[in-house]
N, C-alpha and C positions, 0 to 999 in steps of 0.2 A: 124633194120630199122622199123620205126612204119607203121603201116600199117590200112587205112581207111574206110569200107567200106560204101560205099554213094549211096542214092537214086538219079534218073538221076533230080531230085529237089535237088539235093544239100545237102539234111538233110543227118547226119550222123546215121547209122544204127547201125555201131561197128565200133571201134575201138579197137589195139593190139599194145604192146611194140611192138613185133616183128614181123615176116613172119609168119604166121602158117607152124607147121615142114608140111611135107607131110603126117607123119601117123596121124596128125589133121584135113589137107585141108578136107576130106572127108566129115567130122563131125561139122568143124563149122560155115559151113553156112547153111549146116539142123539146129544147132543149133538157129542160128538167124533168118532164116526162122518160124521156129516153136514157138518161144519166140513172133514174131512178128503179128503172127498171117497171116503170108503172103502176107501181105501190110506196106505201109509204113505209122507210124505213123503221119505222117505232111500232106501228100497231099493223103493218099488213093491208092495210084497203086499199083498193083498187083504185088508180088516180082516174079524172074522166078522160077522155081519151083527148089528144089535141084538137080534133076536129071538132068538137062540141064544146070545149072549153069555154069558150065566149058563152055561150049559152047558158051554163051552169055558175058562170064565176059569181061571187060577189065583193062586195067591195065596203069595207068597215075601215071610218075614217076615225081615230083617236086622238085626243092630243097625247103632247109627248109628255112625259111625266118627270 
């Protein structure tokens, strides 16, 4: 399943063919956090930080159109 990750502006951050397995969830949103500099390149907001990440994520399933 492809998998999106989005600023709450709607820009797209990352994208993935698939789910990240679990022994990568850890790692690849430090990784995009840190790539990005901890803001989002279109509008400037502050990303959450990795370590709260899990906490704040959510997850919005669509189908594909």
């Amino acid at each position: 399943m492809p998998t999106v990750l989005k600023c709450k502006c709607d820009h797209v951050l990352a994208e993935w063919d698939t789910l990240p397995s679990e022994d990568y969830s850890g790692t690849y949103y430090h990784r995009v956090f840190s790539d990005l500099g901890g803001k989002c390149p279109k509008c400037g907001r502050g990303l959450p930080r990795p370590e709260v990440f899990s906490q704040v994520m959510s997850v919005e399933v669509k189908p594909v159109q």
